[in-house]
C-alpha positions in Angstrom: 110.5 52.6 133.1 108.1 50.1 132.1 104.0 51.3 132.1 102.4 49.8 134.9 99.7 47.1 133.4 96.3 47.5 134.0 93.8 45.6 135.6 92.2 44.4 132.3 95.1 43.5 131.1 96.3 41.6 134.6 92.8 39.6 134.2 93.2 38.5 130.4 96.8 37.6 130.9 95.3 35.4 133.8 92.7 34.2 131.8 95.2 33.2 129.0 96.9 31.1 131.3 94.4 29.7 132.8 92.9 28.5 129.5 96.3 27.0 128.5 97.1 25.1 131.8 93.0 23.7 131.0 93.9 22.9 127.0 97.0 21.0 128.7 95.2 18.7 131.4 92.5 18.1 128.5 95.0 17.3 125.6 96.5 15.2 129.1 93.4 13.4 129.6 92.3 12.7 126.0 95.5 11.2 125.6 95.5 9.2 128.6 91.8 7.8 127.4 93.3 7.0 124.6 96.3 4.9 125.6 93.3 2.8 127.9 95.8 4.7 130.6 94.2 5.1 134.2 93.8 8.8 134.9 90.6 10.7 136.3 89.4 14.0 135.9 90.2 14.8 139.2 93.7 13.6 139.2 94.2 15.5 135.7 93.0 18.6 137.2 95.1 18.5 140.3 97.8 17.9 138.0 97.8 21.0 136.0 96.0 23.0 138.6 92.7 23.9 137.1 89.0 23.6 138.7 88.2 20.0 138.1 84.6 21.3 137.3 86.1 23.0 134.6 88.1 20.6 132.7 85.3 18.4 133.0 82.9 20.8 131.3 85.8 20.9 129.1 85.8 17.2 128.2 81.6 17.6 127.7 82.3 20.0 124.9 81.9 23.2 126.3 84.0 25.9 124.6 86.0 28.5 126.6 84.6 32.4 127.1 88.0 33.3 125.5 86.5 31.3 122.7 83.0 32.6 122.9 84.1 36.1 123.0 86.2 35.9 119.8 82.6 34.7 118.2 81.2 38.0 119.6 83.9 40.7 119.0 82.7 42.9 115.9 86.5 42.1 114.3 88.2 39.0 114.4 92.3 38.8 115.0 93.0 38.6 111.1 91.1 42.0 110.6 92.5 43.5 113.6 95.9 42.4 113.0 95.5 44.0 109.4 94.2 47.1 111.5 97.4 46.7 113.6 100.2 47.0 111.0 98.5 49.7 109.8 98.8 51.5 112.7 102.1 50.7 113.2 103.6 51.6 109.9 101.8 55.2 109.7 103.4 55.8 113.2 106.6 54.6 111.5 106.2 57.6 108.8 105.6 60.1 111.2 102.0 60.6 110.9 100.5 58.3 114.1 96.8 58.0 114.3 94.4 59.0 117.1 91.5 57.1 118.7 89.0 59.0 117.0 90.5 58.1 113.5 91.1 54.8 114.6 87.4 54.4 115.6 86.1 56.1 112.3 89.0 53.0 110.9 86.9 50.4 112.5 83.4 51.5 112.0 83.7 51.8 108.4 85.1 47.9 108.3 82.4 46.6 110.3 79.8 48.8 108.6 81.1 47.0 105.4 81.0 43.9 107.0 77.4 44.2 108.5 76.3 46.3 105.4 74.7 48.1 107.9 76.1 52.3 107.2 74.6 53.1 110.7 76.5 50.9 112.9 79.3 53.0 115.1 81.2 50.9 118.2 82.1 53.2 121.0 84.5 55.0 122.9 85.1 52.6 125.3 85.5 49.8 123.0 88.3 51.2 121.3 89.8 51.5 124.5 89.2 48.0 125.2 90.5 46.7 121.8 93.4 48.9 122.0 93.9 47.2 125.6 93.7 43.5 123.8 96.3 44.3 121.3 98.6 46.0 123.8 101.4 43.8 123.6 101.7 45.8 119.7 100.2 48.9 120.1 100.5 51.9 123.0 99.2 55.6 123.3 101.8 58.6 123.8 101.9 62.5 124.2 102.6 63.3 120.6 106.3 64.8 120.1 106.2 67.5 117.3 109.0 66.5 115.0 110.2 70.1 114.8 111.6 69.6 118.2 113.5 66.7 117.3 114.6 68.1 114.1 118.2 68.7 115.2 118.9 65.1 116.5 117.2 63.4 113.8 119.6 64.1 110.9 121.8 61.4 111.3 123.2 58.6 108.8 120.7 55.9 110.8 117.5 58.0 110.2 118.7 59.2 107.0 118.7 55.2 106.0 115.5 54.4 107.4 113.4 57.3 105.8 114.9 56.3 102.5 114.0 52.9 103.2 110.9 53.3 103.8 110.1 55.9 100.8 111.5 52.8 98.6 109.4 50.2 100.3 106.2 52.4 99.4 107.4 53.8 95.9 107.7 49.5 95.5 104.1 48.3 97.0 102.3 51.2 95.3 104.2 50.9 91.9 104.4 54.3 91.8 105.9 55.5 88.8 108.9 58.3 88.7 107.1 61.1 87.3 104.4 60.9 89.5 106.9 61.4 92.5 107.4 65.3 92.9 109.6 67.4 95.4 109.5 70.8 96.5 111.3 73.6 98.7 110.5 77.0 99.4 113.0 79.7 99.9 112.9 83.3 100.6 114.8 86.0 99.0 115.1 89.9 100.4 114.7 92.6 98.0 117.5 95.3 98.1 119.8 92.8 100.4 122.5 91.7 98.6 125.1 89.1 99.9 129.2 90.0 100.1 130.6 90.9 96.5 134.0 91.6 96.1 134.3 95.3 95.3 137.5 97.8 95.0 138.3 99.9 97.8 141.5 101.9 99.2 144.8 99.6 99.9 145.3 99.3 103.9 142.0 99.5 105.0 140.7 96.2 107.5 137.0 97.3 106.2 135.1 98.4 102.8 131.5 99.3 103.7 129.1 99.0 100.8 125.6 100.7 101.3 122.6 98.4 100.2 119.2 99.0 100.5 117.9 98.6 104.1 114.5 97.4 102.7 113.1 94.2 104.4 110.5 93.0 101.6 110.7 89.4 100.4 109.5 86.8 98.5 108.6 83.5 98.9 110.1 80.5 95.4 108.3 77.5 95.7 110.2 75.2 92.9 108.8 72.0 92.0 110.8 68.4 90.1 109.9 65.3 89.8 111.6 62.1 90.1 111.7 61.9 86.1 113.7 64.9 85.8 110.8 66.9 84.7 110.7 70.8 86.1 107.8 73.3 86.4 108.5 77.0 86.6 108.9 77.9 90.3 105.6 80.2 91.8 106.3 83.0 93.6 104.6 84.4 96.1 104.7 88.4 96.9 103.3 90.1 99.7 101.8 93.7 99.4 98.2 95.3 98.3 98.5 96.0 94.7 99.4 93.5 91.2 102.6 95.1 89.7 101.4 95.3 85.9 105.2 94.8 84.9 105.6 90.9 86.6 103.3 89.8 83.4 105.5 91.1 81.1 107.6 88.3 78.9 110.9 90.3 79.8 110.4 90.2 83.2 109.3 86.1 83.7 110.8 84.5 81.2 110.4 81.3 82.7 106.3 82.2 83.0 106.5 81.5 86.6 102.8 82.0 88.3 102.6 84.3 91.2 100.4 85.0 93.7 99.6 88.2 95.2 99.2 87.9 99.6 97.3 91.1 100.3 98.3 92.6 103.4 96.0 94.6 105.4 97.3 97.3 107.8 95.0 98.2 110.6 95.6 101.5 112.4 
């Protein structure tokens, strides 16, 4: 369901159209001067609809408010259209911004622009320019993309994330060992998988025991786009530093690990 338009945005539309159906009856009568053709102000106005003390002030020079107001706003449409795509693509990558970002955005462009570091625009004008450039830009309830996680992997969205990870790898130049991945998994001490192990012909079932111990550990490993690997860290969970982790027989990749003290209250 379409969002109902507000009432600033009713009165701009209608003062849009208004200042085109004005532009129109001048370009109208300018041309009809031109041509030595007879037609009055009056009879110009009537014809396109506008105040006929308008147009006139029109023909005298005077320049419209929507005019007048462009002169006054602290960014122009080129900056704010810059502002704009901005906006849009970081929404585009998952990571949309919020008025109070957008307002620190726009206070450190005009404060360049001024050179003045104490200027700050308001709340309410950031409403008002978001307003402006609605017909681009809307507010939403964030959605947390963990939510969406299970409809998302599809072949479309698949395409389009890989899309746009090319188009930024390409602007950026960014070269491929500079582009790193990682993952994290966890692994259970004294929890092994299924093995295949021997056990009396005719029985459905072969228990193994294993260790009923619920301790884990955290791998982070890390490659680049290169082809280049770092050990993986681990992380461990508990109070003390096991001496034996640092010893060459027991990391021989040198992995680093961290220690996550935990702290039982009673």
């Amino acid at each position: 369901m379409p969002r109902a338009k507000t009432i600033t945005v009713r009165k701009r539309e209608a003062s849009k159209a208004n200042e085109a159906s004005l532009q129109r009856a001048l370009a109208a009568y300018q041309e009809a001067l031109a041509s030595n053709e007879v037609l009055s102000v009056r009879e110009a106005a009537r014809r396109f609809n506008v105040p006929k003390t308008s147009l006139q002030e029109r023909i005298n020079g005077r320049r419209s408010i929507l005019e007048s107001n462009a002169e006054r706003s602290w960014l122009d449409d080129t900056e704010s259209k810059v502002i704009v795509d901005e906006l849009i693509r970081s929404a585009a990558q998952g990571f949309p911004d919020t008025k109070h970002h957008l307002r620190r955005r726009v206070n450190a462009v005009i404060q360049d622009k001024l050179g003045d570091p104490s200027f700050h625009v308001g709340e309410k004008w950031v409403d008002r320019w978001l307003e402006k450039w609605g017909k681009w830009l809307s507010t939403y309830w964030s959605t947390s993309l963990y939510t969406v996680r299970a409809k998302a992997l599809n072949p479309e969205v698949i395409e389009d994330y890989f899309q746009k990870v090319q188009e930024t790898i390409s602007k950026y130049k960014i070269d491929p060992d500079c582009l790193w991945t990682m993952d994290e998994s966890s692994f259970i001490f004294g929890h092994a998988c299924k093995t295949r192990v021997i056990g009396q012909a005719g029985n459905r079932v072969q228990h193994s025991q294993r260790d009923g111990r619920r301790e884990s550990a955290t791998i982070i490993p890390l490659i680049s786009a290169a082809g280049a690997c770092m050990p993986p860290c681990v992380i461990f969970k508990g109070q003390k530093l096991n001496s034996l982790w640092s010893e060459p027989e027991n990391n021989p990749l040198e992995c680093p690990y961290v220690l996550i003290l935990c702290i039982e209250h009673h």
